[in-house]
Every structure is written in C-alpha cells, then in structure tokens.
BAMI-700750 format. One record per residue (C-alpha): residue number from 1; x, y, z. Coordinates in Angstrom, 1 decimal, m for minus. Layout:
! residues N
i NUM, c1 X, c2 Y, c3 Z
...
//
This chain:
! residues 351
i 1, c1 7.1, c2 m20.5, c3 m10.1
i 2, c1 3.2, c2 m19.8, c3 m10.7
i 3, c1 1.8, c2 m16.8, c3 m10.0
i 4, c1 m1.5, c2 m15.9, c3 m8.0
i 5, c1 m3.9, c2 m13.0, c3 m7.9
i 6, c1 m4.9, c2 m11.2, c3 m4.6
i 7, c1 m8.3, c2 m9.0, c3 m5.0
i 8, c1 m8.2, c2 m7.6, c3 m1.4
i 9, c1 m11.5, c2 m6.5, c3 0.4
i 10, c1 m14.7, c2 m6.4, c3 m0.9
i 11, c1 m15.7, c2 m2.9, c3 m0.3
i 12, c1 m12.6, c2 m1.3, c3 m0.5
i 13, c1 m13.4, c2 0.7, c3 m4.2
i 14, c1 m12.7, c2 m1.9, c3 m6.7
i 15, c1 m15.3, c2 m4.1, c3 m6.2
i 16, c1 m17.0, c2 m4.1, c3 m9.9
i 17, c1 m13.4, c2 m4.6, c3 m11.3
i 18, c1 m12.9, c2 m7.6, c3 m9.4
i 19, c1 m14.7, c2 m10.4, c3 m11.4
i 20, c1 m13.6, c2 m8.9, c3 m14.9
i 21, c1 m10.0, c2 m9.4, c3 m12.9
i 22, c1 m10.3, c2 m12.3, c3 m11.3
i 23, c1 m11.4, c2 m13.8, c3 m15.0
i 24, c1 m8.4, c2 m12.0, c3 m16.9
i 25, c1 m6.2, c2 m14.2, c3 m14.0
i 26, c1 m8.2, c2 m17.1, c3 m14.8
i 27, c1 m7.7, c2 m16.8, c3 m18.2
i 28, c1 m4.0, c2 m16.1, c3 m18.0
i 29, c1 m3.2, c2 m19.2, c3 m16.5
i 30, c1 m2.7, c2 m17.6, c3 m13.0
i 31, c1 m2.7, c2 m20.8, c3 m10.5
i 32, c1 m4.9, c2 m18.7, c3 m7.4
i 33, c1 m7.5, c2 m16.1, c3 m6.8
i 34, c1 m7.0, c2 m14.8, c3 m3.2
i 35, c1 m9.2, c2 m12.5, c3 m0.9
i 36, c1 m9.3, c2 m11.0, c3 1.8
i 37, c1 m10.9, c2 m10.5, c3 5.3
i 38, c1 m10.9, c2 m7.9, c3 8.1
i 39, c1 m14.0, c2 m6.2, c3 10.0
i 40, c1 m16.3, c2 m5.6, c3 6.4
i 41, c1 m16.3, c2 m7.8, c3 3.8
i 42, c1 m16.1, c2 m11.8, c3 4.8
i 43, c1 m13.9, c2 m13.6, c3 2.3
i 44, c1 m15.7, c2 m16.9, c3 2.0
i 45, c1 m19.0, c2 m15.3, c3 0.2
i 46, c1 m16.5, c2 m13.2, c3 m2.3
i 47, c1 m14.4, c2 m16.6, c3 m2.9
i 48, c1 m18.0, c2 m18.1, c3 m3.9
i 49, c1 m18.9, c2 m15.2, c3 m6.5
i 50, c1 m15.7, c2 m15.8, c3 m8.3
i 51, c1 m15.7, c2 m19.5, c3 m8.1
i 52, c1 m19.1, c2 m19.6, c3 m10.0
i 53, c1 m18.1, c2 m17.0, c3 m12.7
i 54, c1 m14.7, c2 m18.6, c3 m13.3
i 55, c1 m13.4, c2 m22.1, c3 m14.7
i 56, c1 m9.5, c2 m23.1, c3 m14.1
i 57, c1 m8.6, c2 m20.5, c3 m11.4
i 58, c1 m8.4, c2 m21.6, c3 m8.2
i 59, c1 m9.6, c2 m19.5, c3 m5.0
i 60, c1 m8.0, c2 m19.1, c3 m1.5
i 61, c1 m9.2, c2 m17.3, c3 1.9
i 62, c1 m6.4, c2 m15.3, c3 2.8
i 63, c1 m7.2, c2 m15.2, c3 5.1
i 64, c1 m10.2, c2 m16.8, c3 7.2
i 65, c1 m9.4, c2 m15.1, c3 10.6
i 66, c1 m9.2, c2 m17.8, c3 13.4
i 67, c1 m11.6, c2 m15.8, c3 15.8
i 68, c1 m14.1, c2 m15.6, c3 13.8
i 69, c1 m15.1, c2 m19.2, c3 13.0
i 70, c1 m15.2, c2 m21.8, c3 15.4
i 71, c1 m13.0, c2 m25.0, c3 13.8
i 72, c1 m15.6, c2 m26.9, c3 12.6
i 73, c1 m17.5, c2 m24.1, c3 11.2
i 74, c1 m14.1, c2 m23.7, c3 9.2
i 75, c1 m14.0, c2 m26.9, c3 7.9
i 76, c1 m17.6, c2 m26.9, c3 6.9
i 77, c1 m17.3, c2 m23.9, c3 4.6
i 78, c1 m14.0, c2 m25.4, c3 3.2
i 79, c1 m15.6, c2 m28.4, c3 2.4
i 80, c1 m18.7, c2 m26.7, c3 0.6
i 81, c1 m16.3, c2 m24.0, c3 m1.2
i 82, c1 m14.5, c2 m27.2, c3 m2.3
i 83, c1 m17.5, c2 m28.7, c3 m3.4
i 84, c1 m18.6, c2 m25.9, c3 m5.1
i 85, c1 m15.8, c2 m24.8, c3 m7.5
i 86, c1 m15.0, c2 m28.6, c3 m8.2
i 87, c1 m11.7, c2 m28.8, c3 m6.1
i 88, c1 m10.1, c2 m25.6, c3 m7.0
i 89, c1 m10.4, c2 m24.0, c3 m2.7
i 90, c1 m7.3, c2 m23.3, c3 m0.9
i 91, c1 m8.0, c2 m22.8, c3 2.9
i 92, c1 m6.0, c2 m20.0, c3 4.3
i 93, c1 m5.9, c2 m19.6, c3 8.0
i 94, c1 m4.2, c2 m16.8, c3 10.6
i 95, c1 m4.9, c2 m15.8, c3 13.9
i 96, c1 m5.2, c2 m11.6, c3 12.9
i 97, c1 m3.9, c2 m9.0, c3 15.0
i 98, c1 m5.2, c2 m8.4, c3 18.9
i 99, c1 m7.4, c2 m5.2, c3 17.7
i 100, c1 m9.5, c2 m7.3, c3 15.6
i 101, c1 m9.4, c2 m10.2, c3 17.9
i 102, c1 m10.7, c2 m8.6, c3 21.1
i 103, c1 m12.2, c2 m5.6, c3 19.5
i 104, c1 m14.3, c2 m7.2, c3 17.1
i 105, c1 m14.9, c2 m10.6, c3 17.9
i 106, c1 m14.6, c2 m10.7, c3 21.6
i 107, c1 m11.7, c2 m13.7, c3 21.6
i 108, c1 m8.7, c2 m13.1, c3 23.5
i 109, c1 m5.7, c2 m12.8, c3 21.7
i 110, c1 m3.7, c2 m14.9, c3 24.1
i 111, c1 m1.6, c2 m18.1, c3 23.0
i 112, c1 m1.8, c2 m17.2, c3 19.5
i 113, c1 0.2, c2 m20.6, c3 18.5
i 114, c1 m0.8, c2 m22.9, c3 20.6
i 115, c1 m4.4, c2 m21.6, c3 19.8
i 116, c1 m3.5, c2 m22.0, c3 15.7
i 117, c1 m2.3, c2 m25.7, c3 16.3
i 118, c1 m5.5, c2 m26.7, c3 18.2
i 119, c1 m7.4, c2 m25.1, c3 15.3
i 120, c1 m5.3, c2 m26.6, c3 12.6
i 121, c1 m6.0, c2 m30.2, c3 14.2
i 122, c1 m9.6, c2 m29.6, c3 14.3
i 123, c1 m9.8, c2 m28.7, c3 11.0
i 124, c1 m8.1, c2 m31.3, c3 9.3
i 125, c1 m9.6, c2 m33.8, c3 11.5
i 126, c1 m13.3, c2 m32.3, c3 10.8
i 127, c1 m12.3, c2 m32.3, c3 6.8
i 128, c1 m11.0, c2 m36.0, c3 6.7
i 129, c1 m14.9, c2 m36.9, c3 8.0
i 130, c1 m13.8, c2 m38.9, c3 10.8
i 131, c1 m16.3, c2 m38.2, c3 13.9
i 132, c1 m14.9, c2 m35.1, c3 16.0
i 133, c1 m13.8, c2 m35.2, c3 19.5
i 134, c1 m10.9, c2 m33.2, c3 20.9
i 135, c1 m9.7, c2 m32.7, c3 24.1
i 136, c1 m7.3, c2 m29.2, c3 23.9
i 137, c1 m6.2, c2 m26.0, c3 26.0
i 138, c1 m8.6, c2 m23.9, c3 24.0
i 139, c1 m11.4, c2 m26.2, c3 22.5
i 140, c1 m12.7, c2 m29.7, c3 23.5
i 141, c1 m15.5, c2 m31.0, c3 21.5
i 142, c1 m18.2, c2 m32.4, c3 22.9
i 143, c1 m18.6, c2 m30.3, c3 25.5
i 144, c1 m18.3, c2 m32.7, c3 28.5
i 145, c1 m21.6, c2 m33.4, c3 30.8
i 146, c1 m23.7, c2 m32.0, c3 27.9
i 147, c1 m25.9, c2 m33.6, c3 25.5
i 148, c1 m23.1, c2 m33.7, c3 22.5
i 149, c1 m21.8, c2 m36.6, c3 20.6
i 150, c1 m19.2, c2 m36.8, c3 18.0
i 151, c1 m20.6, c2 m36.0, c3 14.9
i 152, c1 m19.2, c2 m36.3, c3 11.8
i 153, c1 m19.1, c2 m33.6, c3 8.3
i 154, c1 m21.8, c2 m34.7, c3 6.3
i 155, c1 m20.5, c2 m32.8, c3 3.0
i 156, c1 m18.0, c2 m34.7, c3 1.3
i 157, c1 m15.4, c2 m32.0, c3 m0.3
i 158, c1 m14.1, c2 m32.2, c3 m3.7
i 159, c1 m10.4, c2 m33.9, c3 m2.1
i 160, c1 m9.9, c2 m35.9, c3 0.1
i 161, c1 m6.5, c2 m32.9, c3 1.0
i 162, c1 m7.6, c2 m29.4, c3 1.1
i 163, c1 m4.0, c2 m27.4, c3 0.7
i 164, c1 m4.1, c2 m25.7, c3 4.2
i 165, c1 m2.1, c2 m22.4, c3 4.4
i 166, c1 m1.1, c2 m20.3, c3 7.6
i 167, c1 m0.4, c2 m16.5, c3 7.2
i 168, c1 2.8, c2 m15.9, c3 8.9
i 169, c1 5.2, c2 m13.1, c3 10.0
i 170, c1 7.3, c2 m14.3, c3 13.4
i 171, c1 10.2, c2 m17.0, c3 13.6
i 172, c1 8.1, c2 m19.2, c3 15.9
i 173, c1 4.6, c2 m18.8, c3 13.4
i 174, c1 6.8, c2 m19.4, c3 10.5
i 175, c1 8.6, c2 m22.2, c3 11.9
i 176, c1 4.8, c2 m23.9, c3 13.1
i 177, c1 3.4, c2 m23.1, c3 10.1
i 178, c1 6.2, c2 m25.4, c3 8.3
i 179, c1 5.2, c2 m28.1, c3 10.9
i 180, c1 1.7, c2 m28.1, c3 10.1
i 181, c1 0.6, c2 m26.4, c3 6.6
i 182, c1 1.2, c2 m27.2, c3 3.3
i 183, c1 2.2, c2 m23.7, c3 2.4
i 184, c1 2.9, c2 m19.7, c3 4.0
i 185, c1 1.2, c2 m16.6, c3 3.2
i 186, c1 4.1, c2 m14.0, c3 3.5
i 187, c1 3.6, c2 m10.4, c3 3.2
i 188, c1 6.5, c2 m7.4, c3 3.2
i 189, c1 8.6, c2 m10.0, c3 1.9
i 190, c1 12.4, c2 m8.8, c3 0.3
i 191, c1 13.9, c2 m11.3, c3 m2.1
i 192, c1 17.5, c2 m10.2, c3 m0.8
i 193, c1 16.9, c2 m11.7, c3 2.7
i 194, c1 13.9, c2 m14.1, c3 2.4
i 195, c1 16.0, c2 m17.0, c3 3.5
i 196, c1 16.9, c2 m15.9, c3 6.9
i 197, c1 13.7, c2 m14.2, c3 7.2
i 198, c1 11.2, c2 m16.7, c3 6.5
i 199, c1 12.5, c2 m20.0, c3 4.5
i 200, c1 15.2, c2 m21.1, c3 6.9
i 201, c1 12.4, c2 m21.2, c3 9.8
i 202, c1 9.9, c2 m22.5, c3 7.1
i 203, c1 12.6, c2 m25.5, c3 6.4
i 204, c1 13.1, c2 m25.8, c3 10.2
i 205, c1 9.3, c2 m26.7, c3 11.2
i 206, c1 9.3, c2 m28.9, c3 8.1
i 207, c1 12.3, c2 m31.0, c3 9.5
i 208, c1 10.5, c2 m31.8, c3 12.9
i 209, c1 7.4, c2 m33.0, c3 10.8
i 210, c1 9.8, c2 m35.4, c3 9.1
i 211, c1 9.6, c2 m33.7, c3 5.9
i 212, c1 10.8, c2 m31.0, c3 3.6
i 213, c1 10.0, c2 m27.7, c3 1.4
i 214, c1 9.5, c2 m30.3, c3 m1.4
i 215, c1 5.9, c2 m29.4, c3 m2.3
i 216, c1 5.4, c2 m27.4, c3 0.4
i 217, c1 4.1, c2 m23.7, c3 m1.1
i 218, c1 6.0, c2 m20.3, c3 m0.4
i 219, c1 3.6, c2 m17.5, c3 m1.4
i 220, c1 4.4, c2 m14.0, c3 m0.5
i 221, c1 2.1, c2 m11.3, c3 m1.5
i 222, c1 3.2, c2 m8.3, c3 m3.8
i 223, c1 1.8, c2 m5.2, c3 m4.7
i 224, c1 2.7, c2 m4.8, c3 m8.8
i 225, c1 3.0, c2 m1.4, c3 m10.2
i 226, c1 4.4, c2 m1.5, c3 m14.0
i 227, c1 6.0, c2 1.6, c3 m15.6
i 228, c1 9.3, c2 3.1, c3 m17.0
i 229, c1 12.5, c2 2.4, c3 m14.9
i 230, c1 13.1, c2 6.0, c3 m14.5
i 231, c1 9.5, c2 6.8, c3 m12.6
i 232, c1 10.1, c2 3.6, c3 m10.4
i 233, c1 10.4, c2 6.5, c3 m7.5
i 234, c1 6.6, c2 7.6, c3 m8.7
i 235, c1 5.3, c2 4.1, c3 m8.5
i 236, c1 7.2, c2 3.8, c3 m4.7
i 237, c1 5.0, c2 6.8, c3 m3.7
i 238, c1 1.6, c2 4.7, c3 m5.0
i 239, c1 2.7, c2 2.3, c3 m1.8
i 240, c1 3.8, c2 4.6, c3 1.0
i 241, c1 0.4, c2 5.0, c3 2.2
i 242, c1 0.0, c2 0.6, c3 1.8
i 243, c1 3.4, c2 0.3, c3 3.9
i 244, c1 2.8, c2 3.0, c3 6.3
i 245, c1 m0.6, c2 1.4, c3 7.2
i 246, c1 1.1, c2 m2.0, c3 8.3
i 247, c1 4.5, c2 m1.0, c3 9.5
i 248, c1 3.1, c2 1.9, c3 11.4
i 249, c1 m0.8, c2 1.1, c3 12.2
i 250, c1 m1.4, c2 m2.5, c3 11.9
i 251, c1 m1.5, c2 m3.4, c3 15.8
i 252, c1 m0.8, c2 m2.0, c3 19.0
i 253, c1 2.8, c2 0.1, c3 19.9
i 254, c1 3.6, c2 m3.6, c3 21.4
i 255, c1 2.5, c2 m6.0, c3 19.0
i 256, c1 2.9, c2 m5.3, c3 15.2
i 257, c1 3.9, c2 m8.1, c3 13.6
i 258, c1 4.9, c2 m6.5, c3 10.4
i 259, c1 6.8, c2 m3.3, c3 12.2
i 260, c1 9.0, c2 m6.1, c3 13.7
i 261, c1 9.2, c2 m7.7, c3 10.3
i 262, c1 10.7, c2 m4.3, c3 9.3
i 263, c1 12.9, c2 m4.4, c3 11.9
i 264, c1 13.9, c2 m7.5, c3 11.5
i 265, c1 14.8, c2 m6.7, c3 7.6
i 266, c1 17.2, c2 m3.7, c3 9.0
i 267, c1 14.7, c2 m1.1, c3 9.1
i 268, c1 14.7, c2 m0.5, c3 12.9
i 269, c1 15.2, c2 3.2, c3 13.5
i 270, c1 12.9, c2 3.7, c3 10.4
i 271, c1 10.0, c2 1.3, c3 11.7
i 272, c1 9.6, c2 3.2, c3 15.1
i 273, c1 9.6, c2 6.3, c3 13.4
i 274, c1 6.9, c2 5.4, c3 11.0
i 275, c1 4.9, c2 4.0, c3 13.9
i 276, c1 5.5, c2 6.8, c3 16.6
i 277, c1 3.8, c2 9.1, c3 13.3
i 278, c1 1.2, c2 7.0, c3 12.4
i 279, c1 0.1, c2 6.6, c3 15.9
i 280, c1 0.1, c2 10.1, c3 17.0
i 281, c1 m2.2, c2 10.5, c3 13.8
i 282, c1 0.3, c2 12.3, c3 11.1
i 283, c1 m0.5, c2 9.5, c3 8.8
i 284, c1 1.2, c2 11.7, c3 6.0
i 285, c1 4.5, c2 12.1, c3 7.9
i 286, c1 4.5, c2 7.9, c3 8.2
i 287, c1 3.9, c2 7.7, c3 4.7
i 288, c1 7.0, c2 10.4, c3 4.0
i 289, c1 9.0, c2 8.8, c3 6.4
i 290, c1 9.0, c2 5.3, c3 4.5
i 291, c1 12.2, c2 4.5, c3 3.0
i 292, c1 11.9, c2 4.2, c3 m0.8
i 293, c1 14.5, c2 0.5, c3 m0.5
i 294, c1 11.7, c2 m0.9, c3 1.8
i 295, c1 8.7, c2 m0.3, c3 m0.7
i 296, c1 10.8, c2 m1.4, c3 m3.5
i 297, c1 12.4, c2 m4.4, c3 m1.9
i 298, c1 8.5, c2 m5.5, c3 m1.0
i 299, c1 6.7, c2 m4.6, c3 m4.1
i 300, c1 7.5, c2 m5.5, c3 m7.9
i 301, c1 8.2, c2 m1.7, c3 m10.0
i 302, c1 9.3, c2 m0.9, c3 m13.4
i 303, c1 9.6, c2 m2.0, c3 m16.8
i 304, c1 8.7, c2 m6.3, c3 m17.0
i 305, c1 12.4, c2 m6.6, c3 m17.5
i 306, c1 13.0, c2 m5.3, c3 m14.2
i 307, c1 10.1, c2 m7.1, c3 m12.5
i 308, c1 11.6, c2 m10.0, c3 m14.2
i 309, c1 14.7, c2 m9.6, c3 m12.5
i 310, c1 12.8, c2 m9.5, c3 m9.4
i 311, c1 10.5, c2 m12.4, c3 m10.0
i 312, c1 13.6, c2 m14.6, c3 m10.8
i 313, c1 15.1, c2 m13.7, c3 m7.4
i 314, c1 12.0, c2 m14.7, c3 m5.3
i 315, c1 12.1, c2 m18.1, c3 m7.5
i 316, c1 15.9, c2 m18.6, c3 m6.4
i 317, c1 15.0, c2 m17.6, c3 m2.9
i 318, c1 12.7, c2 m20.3, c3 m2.8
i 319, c1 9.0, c2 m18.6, c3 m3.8
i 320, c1 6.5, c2 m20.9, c3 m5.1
i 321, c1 3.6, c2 m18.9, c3 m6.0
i 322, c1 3.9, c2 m15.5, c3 m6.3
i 323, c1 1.3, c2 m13.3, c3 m5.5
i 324, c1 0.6, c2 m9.9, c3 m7.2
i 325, c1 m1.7, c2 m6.9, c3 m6.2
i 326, c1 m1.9, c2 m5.2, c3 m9.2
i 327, c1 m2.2, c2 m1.4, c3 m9.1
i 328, c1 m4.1, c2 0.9, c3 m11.0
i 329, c1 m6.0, c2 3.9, c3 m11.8
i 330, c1 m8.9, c2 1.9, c3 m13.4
i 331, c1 m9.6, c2 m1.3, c3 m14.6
i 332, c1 m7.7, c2 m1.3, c3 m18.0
i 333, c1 m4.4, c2 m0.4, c3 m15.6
i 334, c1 m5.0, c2 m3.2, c3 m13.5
i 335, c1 m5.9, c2 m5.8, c3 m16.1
i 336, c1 m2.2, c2 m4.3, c3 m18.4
i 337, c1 m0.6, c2 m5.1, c3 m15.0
i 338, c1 m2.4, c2 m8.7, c3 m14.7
i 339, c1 m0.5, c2 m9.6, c3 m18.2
i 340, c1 2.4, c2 m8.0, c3 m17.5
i 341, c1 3.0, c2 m10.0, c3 m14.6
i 342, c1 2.5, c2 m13.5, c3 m16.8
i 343, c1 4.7, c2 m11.5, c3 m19.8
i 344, c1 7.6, c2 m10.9, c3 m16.8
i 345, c1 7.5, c2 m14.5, c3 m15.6
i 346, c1 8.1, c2 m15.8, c3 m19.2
i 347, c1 11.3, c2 m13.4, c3 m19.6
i 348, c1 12.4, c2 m14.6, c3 m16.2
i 349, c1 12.1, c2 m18.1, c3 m17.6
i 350, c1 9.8, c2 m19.7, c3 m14.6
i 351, c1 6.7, c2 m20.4, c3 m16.6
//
C-alpha cells in the first residue's frame, strides 16, 4: 500500500506550510500530492506550484469539478500539467454537489452519471490526440451547422495514459467509476465495512469492462492525528467540526452524498440528527452530536502502533493508496505527522 498526501484548499490557513509539506511527502517517498477545489482556490494552478518545487512526488486534482471545465479544456490542462512535472499528473474528476453546480457555475446538476461518462469519453478521447468529435446527451463537439471542425490536442502529454480517477460516494458512482477509471477517490471511508460499501461495487463496474481491481487504485482520504492512545477521544474532537461539515452541511436536506454514506455505514438516526442541527445553524450542537466511532472509524488516531493497526486493515480491505490529511497546530505538527504516517506503514509491513 503507498501512501499519498492531501493539502486541501489553497486559502484555507495553511497555505505557506503547504510547499515545505508537500516537499517533506516528496521526500518521504509518499507516491501523490493531492489538492483540492471548491468556490476559491482552483486546484490546477496549486498542482503547478508544487510540481515545479518538487522532484519524485506525484500531483493529482482531487478533484477538478466537472462543471467547471468544459471536456476539452480538462484534457488540455492535463496534458500541460503532465508535461510540465515530467509524467508525475494524476487527473481526478467528480461531478460536486448541486450547490456548487447551480450556484456557482450555472450548470444543472441533472444526470450526474450519465453527464460523468460523456465527460470521461471526451477526455480520454481529447488526451489520446485523435481529432475530437462526439455526438452525446450533454455535449456534441462540433457544434453542428457552425463553422467547427474536429481539431485535435496540439500538446503531447508526458504518457500516452494519464491515470484517470473519479471521486465517488453512491453504489451506482462507485460502480461507473470501476467501469471507466483507473482508480476512486473515497472519503468517510471505515476499514470495518469498506467492502460492502465501496469495493464490492468498485469490483462490480470492473467486471462489465472486462477487467478487474488488478491495478486499479483504491484511495480513500484520511484525516491523521497522532498522539497517546489514551487522548484518542481529544484527537476525535479536532474532527467533529470536519465531519459535522460533510455529514450535516455538504448538500441540500435531499442530496448529501456523504450523510447517506453515514447512513449507509449504520449511522442513520445519528446522520439526520447532525443534519437537522447543522441546517438550522447550531453548527456546535452537529459537531457534539457526532459519534466519536464515526470519526474514529474515518480518520487514523493514536500512537503509530495503533494507526498501524488501522493502516493494515484498509490494505486487507483492499486500499491502494492511502491518503492522509495530517493535522496540526503548526507546521512542525504537521510535518511529525507526515513521518509518522511512513514510520506506521513500515510497522504495518505494507512499505
């Protein structure tokens, strides 16, 4: 199992930590450098900073949100961030939440997986430099009865394959994304039920390609807080506020993908309780209302023998990379946390 490195959003407090992180991962051996996107920072300029102040380390959008690039616009920046870092991009895709969709970028959040599949197609068909046409539900390039030809990417990436990955939550996403990625960005993801959660689906869009999970990449995200066994319940509390935000805020009363992920994972009377608090605006009373099993099931606490233990579940579950978002009070925190996390996979025997 490798392990990968998520620095989050630009903007979001740590931002002149990031690159002293991002080359502590890079210098660990870490396999990926992750960011992030929402409505601030865009993830494809941050990927570029630490591509040209790092060597081995590769970087991945995760993710590029689908509404806000047009499929060939995707492909083009994959290709130059390919180009760039000399081979070392991972292209990250997922279609956000409706909030963001609609509310910042205008795009209707309809069709969500028939809308990813049209986008995937473009993408990889735009990236192979054949010349583009498609004819889809929700793109068709050229436009017809216009001037537009087929054109064809004049930057030639670093690979002939850039590793494509799809962020997904749902049975159905999880299941496409096996069809028609070459790896899964999970988040909230518990070691104890991953298979029926997420892999079995995975496995089951990787049979109707034809294929398997044999090089296909698993690679949850994990927030990593390391400490003394006995104060694991202190280093739950640093998440509640993280777990409240998603379970309870992230999306409409309707359509939040990761409170039904928390549903899904036994947490149902819990999840609408967080939600029904977060949404009326006691934020605090979400975070309270958090069950410390659901932070510690999602995140990796404790001593590195215990995150060992935790690490070497995922890997029997079926993890690939693992991703850690190392907390911190400050930089040197943050950076103890980065080599804790290669000291626990050693101990767990997966290096």
């Amino acid at each position: 199992m490798r392990l990968g490195i998520n620095l989050g959003y630009w903007g979001a407090g740590m931002d002149s930590d990031n690159l002293v992180v991002a080359q502590e991962a890079d210098r660990l051996g870490y396999s990926v450098c992750w960011a992030a996107e929402a409505y601030g920072s865009d993830a494809a300029t941050v990927l570029s900073w630490v591509a040209a102040q790092t060597e081995r380390i590769d970087i991945g959008s995760a993710i590029f949100q689908i509404p806000a690039r047009t499929p060939a616009m995707t492909a083009m920046t994959a290709a130059t961030l390919d180009s760039l870092s000399g081979g070392r991009f991972r292209l990250g895709l997922g279609v956000s939440g409706p909030q963001v969709s609609e509310g910042w970028y205008g795009v209707k959040f309809d069709k969500p997986l028939a809308r990813t599949r049209e986008y995937v197609e473009i993408v990889r068909r735009a990236m192979s430099r054949e010349r583009l046409s498609y004819e889809g539900e929700h793109w068709t390039l050229p436009l017809p009865g216009g001037p537009g030809k087929p054109l064809k990417l004049t930057v030639h990436p670093q690979r002939p394959h850039i590793p494509l990955y799809i962020a997904a939550i749902g049975p159905k996403n999880l299941t496409q994304t096996g069809e028609i990625a070459d790896g899964a960005l999970l988040i909230f993801p518990a070691a104890e039920n991953l298979e029926e959660t997420a892999v079995a689906h995975l496995r089951a869009g990787r049979e109707k390609a034809g294929k398997t999970l044999d090089g296909f990449d698993i690679c949850p995200t994990l927030p990593l807080a390391v400490g003394a066994d006995k104060d694991v319940s202190a280093l739950a509390d640093m998440f509640r506020p993280y777990t409240a935000l998603y379970v309870g805020g992230m999306g409409s009363r309707k359509q939040n993908f990761y409170n039904q992920a928390a549903r899904r994972m036994g947490y149902e009377k819990e999840a609408a309780e967080i939600q029904d608090k977060y949404l009326s605006g006691d934020k605090e009373g979400a975070a309270a209302a958090v069950p410390e099993k659901l932070i510690d099931q999602t995140t990796l606490l404790g001593s590195v023998e215990r995150i060992a233990d935790r690490m070497r579940a995922y890997a029997e579950a079926g993890v690939t990379t693992l991703t850690l978002s190392p907390a911190g009070f400050g930089l040197e925190d943050r950076l103890a946390s980065l080599r804790a996390g290669t000291e626990a996979l050693e101990r767990a025997g997966l290096a």
